[in-house]
C-alpha positions as CSV (number, residue, x, y, z in Angstrom):
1,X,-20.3,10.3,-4.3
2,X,-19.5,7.6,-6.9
3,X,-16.6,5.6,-5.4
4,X,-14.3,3.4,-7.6
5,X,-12.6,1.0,-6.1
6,X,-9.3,-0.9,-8.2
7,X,-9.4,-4.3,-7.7
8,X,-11.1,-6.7,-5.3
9,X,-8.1,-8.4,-3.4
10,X,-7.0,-7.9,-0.1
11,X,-6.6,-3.9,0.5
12,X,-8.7,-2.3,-1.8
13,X,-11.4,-5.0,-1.3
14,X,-11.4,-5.0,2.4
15,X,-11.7,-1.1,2.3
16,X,-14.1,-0.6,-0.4
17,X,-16.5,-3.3,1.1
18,X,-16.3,-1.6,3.9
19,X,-17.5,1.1,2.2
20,X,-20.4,-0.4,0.9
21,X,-21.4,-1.9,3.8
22,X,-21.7,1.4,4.9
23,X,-24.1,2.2,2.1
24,X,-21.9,3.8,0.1
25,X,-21.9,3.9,-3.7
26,X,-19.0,1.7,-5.0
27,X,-18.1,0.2,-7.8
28,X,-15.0,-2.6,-8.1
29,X,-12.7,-2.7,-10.7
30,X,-12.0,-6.4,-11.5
31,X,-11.0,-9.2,-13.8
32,X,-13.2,-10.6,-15.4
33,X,-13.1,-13.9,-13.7
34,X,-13.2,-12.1,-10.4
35,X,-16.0,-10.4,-11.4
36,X,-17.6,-13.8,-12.3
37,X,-16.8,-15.3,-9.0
38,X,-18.0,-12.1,-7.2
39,X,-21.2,-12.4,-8.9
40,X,-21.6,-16.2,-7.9
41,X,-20.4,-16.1,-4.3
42,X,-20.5,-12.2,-3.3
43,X,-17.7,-10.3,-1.6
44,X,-16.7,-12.3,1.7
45,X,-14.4,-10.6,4.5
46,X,-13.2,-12.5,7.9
47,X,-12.2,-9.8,10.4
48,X,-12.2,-9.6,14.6
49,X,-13.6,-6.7,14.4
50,X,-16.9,-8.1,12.3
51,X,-17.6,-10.1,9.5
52,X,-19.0,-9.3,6.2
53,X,-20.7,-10.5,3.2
54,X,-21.9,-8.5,0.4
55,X,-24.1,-10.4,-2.1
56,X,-23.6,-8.3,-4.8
57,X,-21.1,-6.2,-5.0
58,X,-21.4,-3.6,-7.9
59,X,-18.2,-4.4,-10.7
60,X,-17.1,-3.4,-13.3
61,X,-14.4,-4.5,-15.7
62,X,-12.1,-2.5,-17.7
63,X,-13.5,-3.3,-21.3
64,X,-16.9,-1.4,-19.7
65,X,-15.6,1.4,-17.9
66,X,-15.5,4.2,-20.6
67,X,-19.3,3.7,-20.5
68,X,-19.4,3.7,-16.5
69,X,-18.8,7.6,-16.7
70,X,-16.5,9.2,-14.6
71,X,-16.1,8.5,-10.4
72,X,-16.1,11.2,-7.9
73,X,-13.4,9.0,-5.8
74,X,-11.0,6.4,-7.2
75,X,-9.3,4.3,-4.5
76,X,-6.3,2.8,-5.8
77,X,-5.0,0.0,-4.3
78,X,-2.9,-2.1,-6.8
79,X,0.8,-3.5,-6.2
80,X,3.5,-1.2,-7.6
81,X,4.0,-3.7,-10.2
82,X,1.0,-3.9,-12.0
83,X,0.3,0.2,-11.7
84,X,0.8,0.9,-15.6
85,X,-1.4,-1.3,-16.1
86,X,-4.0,-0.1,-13.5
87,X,-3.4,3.6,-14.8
88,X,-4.6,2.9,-18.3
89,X,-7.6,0.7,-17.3
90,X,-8.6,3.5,-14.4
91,X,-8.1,6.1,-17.4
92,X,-11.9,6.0,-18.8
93,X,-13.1,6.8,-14.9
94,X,-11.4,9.7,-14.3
95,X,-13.0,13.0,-14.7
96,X,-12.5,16.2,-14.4
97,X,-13.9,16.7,-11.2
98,X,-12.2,13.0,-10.2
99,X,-10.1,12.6,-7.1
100,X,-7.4,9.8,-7.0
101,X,-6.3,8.2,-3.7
102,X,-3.6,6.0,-4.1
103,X,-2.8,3.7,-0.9
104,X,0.7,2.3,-2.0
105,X,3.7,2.1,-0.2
106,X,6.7,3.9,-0.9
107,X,6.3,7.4,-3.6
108,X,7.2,6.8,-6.7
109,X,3.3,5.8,-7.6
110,X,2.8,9.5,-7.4
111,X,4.9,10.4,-9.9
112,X,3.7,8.3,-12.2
113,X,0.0,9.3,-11.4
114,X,0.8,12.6,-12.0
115,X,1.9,12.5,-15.7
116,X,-1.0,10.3,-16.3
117,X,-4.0,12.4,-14.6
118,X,-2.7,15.7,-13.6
119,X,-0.6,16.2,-10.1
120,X,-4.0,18.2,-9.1
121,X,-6.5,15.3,-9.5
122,X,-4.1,13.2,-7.0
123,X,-4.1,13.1,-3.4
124,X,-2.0,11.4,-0.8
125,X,-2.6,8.1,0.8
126,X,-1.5,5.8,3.1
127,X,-3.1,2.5,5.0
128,X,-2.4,0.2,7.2
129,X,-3.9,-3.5,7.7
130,X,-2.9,-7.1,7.8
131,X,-4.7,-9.1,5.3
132,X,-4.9,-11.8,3.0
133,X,-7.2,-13.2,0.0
134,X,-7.8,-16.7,0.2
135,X,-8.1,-19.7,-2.6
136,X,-11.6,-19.2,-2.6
137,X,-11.8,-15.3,-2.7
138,X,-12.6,-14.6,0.7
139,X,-10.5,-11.5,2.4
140,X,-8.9,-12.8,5.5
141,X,-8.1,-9.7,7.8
142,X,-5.8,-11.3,10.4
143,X,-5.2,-8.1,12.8
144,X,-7.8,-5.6,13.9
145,X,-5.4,-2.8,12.3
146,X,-7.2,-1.6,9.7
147,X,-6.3,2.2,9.2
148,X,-6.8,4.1,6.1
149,X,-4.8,7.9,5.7
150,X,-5.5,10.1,3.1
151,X,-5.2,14.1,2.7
152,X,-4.0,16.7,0.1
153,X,-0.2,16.6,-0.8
154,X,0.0,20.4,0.0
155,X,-1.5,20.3,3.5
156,X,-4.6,22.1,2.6
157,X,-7.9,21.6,3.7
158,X,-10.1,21.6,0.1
159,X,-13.7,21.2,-0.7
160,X,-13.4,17.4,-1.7
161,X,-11.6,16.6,1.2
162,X,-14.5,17.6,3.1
163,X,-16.5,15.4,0.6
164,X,-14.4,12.2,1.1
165,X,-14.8,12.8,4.9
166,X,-18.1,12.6,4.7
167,X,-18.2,9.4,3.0
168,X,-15.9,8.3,6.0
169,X,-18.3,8.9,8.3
170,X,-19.6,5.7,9.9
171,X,-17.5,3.4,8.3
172,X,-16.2,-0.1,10.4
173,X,-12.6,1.0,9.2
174,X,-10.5,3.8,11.1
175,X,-10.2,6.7,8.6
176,X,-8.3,9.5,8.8
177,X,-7.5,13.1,7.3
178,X,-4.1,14.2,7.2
179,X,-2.4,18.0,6.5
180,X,0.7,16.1,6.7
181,X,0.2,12.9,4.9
182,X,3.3,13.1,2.6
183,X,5.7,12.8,5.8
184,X,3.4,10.1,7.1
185,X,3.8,8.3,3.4
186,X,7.5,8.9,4.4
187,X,7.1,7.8,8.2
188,X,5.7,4.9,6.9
189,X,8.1,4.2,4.2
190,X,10.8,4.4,6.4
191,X,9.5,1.8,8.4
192,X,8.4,-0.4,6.2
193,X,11.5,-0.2,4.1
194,X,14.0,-1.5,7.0
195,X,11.3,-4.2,7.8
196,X,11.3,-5.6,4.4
197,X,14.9,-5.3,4.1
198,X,15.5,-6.6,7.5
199,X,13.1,-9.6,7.3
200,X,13.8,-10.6,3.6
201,X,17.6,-10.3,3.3
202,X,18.0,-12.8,6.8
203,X,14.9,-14.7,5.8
204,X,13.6,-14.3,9.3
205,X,11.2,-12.7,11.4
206,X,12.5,-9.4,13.5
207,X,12.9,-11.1,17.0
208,X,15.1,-13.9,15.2
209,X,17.1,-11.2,13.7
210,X,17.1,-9.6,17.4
211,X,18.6,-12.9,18.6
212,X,21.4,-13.2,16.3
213,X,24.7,-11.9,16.4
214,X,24.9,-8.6,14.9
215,X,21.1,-8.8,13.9
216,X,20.0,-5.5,16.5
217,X,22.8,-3.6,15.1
218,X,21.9,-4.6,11.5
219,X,18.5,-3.5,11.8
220,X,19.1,-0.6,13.7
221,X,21.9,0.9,10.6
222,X,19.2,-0.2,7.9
223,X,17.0,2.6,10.0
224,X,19.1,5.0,10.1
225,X,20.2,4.7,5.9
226,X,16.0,4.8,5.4
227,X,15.9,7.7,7.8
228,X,18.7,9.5,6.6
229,X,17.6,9.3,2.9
230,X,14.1,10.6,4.1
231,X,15.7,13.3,5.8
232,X,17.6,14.5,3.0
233,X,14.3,15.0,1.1
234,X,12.9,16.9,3.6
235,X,10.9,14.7,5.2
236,X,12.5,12.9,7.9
237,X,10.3,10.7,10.7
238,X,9.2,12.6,13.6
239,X,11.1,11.7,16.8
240,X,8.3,10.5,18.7
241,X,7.6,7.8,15.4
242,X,10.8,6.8,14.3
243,X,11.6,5.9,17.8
244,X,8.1,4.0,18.2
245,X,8.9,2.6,14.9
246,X,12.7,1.5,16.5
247,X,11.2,-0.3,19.2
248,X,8.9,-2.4,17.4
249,X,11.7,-3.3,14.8
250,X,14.1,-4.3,17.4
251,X,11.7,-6.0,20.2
252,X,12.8,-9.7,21.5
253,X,10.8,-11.9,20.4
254,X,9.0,-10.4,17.8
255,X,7.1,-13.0,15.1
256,X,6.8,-9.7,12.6
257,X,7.6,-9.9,9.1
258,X,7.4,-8.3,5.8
259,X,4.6,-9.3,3.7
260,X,7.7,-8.9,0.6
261,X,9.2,-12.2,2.3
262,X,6.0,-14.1,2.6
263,X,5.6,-12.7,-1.5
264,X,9.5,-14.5,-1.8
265,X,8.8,-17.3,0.3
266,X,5.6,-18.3,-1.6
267,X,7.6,-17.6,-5.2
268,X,5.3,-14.5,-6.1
269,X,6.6,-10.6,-6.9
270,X,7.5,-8.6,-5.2
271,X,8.0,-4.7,-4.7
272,X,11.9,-4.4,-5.1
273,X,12.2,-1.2,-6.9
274,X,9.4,0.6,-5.7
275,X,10.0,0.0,-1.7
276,X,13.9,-0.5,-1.6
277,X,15.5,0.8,-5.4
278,X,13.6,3.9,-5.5
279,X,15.0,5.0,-1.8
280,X,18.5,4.0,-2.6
281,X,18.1,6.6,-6.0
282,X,16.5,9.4,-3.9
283,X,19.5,9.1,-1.3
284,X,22.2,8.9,-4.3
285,X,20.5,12.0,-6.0
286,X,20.8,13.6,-2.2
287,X,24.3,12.3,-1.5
288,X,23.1,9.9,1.0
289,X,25.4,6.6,1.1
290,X,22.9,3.7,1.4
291,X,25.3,1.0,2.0
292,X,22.9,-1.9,3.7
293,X,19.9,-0.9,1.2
294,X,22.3,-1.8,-1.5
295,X,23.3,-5.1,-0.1
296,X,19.3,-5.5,0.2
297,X,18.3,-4.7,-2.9
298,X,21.3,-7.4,-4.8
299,X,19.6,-9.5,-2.6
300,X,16.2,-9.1,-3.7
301,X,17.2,-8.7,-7.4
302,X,18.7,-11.8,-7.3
303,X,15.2,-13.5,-6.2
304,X,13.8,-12.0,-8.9
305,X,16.2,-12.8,-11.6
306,X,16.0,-16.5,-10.2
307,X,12.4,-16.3,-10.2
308,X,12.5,-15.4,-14.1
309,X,14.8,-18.1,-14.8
310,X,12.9,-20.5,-13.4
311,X,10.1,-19.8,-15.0
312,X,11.0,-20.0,-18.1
């Protein structure tokens, strides 16, 4: 199985050299100056659980991918805003006979991958790891959670997901089918979407919040909005995982935060719309009052409008 990998940084690249290491045949999809320094230095990851250094990864960029043929897997890893972008440089790779697995947060990357490839080239997808690229191009994985999800959207059990498990086999990750992995994208969603909100709108990690007046009770009605608006859809967090998820969000002392306010604290973009604005609109088009989201997502519009400004 040919196995194309979108970008290089911290997720995809972690994954995909993973991947290789397991002797897999994969491909990355880069820049060209990461595919310069990739050829110069090779593909470096830090992790407890083992480190890794491939010497020369196979890449490719965009400009040469119509003459790469078409990929059996593409695993696509790219921030929400940079995904039209992604979609029309992934569009020479993808076949007929081309699987997608998207591993963004939040839904409303499906949609869009469905106009452009066809909802039945598309699967579900969800990870899970803490990670970072450094200055010098080296993935930093700073946890030993490194989970990647993936399964059909209608629960079935197909032919190429029996393929794709296969290449999983062996692999120093901890993969995972799913024949539920839409209300896992929306268990994880949930989650993630009152720990952004949470973390970014008090600037603060959760035990901080925990500590303040209010804060418990703050987080705990930002849950309940992302769960309610998840159960309007028809999706709503198990019992069992929203209330591990309510525990970890409201433990004392807990140094957790959002990777969208480390993105704000260190000035970069962030994932407004597609983590926080899209749940608000699926909850309006439901009925849902999202009261707290909204105060979240002024919030984080307001960074980015400042950001723009500034830049200028």
């Amino acid at each position: 199985m040919r196995i194309l990998v979108v970008g290089a940084g911290a997720t995809g690249g972690y994954f995909g050299a993973r991947l290789a290491e397991a002797r897999r045949d994969v491909t990355f999809l880069v820049r060209p100056a990461r595919a310069e320094r990739l050829a110069a230095n090779g593909l470096r990851v830090l992790s407890p659980v083992g480190d890794l250094h491939i010497a020369s990864p196979q890449t490719v960029t965009a400009d040469r991918l119509a003459g790469a043929g078409p990929f059996d897997l593409v695993l696509l890893s790219a921030k929400a805003y940079d995904l039209d972008t992604a979609v029309a440089d992934v569009a020479p790779a993808v076949g007929a006979g081309t699987a997608v697995l998207p591993i963004l947060n939040g839904l409303r990357h499906l949609d869009v991958l469905d106009r452009a490839y066809g909802a039945e080239r598309v699967l579900g997808g969800s990870c899970g790891i803490v990670a970072t690229l450094t200055r010098d191009g080296t993935i930093r994985q700073m946890t030993d959670l490194h989970s990647l999800t993936y399964g059909e959207r209608d629960g079935s059990r197909s032919e190429r997901l029996g393929r794709i498990e296969a290449q999983m086999e062996g692999v120093r990750f901890q993969p995972r089918s799913s024949d539920k992995i839409l209300l896992e994208m929306w268990e994880k969603w949930v989650f993630l979407a009152t720990l952004a909100g949470a973390t970014t709108l008090m600037r603060s990690a959760l035990g901080d919040i925990v500590a303040a007046p209010g804060g418990r009770a703050f987080i705990e009605a930002l849950h309940d909005e992302c769960q309610a608006v998840a159960g309007a859809n028809g999706n709503a967090a198990r019992e069992k995982v929203f209330a591990g998820a309510r525990k970890m969000l409201t433990a004392e002392g807990s140094a957790m935060t959002a990777s969208m306010l480390r993105d704000i604290e260190g000035g970069a973009r962030i994932e407004a719309d597609h983590i926080i604005g899209d749940l608000i609109e699926r909850g309006r088009a439901k009925g849902v009052e999202t009261p707290v989201l909204e105060r979240v997502l002024t919030h984080l519009k307001a960074y980015e409008h400042r950001r723009a400004r500034e830049a200028v």
